[in-house]
C-alpha positions, 0 to 999 in steps of 0.5 A: 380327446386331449390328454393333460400333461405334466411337465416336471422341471418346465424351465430348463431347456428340455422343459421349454422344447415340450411347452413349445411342442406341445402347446401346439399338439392337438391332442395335448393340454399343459395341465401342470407346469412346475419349476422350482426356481421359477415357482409362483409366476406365469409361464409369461414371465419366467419365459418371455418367448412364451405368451402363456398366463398359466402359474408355475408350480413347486413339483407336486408328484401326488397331484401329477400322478393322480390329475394327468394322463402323461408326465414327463419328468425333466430332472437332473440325472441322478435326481430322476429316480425318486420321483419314478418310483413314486409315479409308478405306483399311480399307472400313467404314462410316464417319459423320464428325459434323465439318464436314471433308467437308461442303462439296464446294468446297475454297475455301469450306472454307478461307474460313469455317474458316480452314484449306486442306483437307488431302484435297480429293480425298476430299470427293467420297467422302462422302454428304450425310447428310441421310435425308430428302433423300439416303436413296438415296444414303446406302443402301450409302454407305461414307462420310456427312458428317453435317450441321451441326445448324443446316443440318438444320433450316434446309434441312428448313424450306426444301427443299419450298418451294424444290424446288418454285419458290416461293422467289426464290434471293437473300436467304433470311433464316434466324434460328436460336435454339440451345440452349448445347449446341450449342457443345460441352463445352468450358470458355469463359467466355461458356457459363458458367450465370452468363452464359448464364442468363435471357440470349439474344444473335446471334454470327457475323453474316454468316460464320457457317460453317454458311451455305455448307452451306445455301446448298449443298444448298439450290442443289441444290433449286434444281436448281443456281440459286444460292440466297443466305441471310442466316443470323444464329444465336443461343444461348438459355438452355436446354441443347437444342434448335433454334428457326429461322424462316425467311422466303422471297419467294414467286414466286407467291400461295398460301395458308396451305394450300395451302402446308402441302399441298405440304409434306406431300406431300413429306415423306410417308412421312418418319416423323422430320418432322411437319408441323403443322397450321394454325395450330398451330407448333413448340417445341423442348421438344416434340423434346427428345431425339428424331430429329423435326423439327417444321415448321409454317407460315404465308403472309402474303399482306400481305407475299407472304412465307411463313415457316416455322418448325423445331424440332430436337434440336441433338444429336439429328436435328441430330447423333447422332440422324441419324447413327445414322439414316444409319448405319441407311441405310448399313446396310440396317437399318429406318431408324427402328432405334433411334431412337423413343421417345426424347424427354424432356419436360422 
């Protein structure tokens, strides 16, 4: 059987990642493609790296809601919103790649997007859609809010050490290098080739919006005690990929490998997440392109400091990737349905 699909916003970087994946994904058929700056041509013509003759359409919910099986919605954040509240009502599954519904308390949402949420009755609809946290809660859900992908490999990197007591909640410091495809298609100065080349630089420091997301599932783990982060990002040269270091204060001594037991053990039967073995750290080149995130580890027992390091795919397990992973959930497929064997070492 093959579920039709919605893509709403096909065009943007995020959209093109899900037509790459799932094109190829065989239970999955491109039922309707909509892009509003690219409405009327082919797939082939907006997006040459594509050799699909199927048209472009302006975004038509109705025809979303009552003609496929799974839309995934990826509109702005703060644009998301309006559209969920119309397709909820036709009770499909519905993946939202926005930031609108991943923060469960309103007041962060309008603090760090500077905007009162528009349907907070809503956010207690949708499902964190992090597989290798919530996959039972995400299995049979209607509606996932996709994570950011900075939160994605923050709390990958943070969750085994932090579910186990190690970590003292306050001051978590998370340092993440991205790709410049993180920040979307769109055209601003500071993205061009001539500015980004052979140039790295922070941005957001202290309010960056992705540090509530964190703090929120990583509390979670803390089963409900506040964990705090320091969390500074920056953009690197190159166009994919996601490079973040995390430091913790241990409560306790441990060593290097004992360290990297615990972690194994809990991402075990975790197929998208490898954990390195001593000695040996993640790099982005190694996951460009695919849903893996990669961690590896290191106690300095000078310092009674354990810093992990995760690698990720900004558009991949940090966007598309794991959307069509949790819609593989969702739908009861083989989680993995599509997605191996999609890296590109470059």
């Amino acid at each position: 059987m093959k579920y039709k699909i919605a893509v709403i916003g096909a065009t943007g970087f995020t959209g093109m990642e899900l037509i790459r994946i799932l094109k190829a994904h065989p239970y999955a058929e491109l039922s309707l493609l909509t892009s509003e700056s690219y409405a009327g041509l082919t797939v082939k013509q907006a997006i040459p790296y594509f050799n699909i003759d199927q048209k472009l359409e302006k975004a038509d919910l109705k025809k979303a809601g009552e003609g496929c099986d799974v839309i995934f919605l990826c509109l702005p954040h703060t644009k998301s919103a309006a559209a969920v509240a119309k397709l909820l009502k036709y009770g499909k599954k519905l993946i939202d790649l926005s930031a609108d519904f991943r923060l469960k308390a309103p007041k962060l949402y309008e603090k760090y997007y500077k905007l009162k949420h528009p349907y907070p009755q809503l956010l207690k609809e949708s499902v964190y859609g992090l597989p290798e946290l919530y996959a039972h809660k995400i299995q049979g859900a209607s509606f996932t809010a996709n994570p950011g992908c900075y939160p994605t490999g923050a709390i990958l990197a943070c969750a085994p050490a932090v579910s186990a007591g190690l970590v003292k909640g306050a001051g978590v410091v998370i340092n993440s290098v991205s790709g410049v495809s993180g920040a979307g298609r769109k055209m601003k100065t500071e993205y061009h080739f001539s500015e980004q080349h052979a140039n790295i630089k922070a941005y957001k420091l202290v309010d960056h919006q992705h540090t509530p997301e964190m703090e929120q599932e990583l509390s979670k783990l803390r089963k409900g005690a506040k964990v705090t982060v320091s969390f500074t990002p920056h953009l690197g040269p190159y166009n994919r990929g996601i490079l973040t270091t995390v430091t913790f204060d241990l409560t306790k001594n441990i060593s290097t490998g004992k360290a990297l037991e615990l972690y194994k053990s809990f991402y075990a039967g975790k197929q998208f997440v490898k954990v390195l073995p001593e000695g040996v750290l993640p790099e982005v080149k190694n996951v460009a392109g695919s849903n893996y995130c990669e961690i590896g580890l290191k106690v300095n027992t000078r310092l009674k400091k354990l810093i992990v390091i995760s690698a990720i795919d900004n558009l991949v397990k940090g966007a598309s990737g794991q959307a069509v992973q949790n819609m593989n959930l969702m739908l009861g497929l083989p989680e993995a349905a599509g997605l191996l064997d999609l890296g590109m070492m470059t």
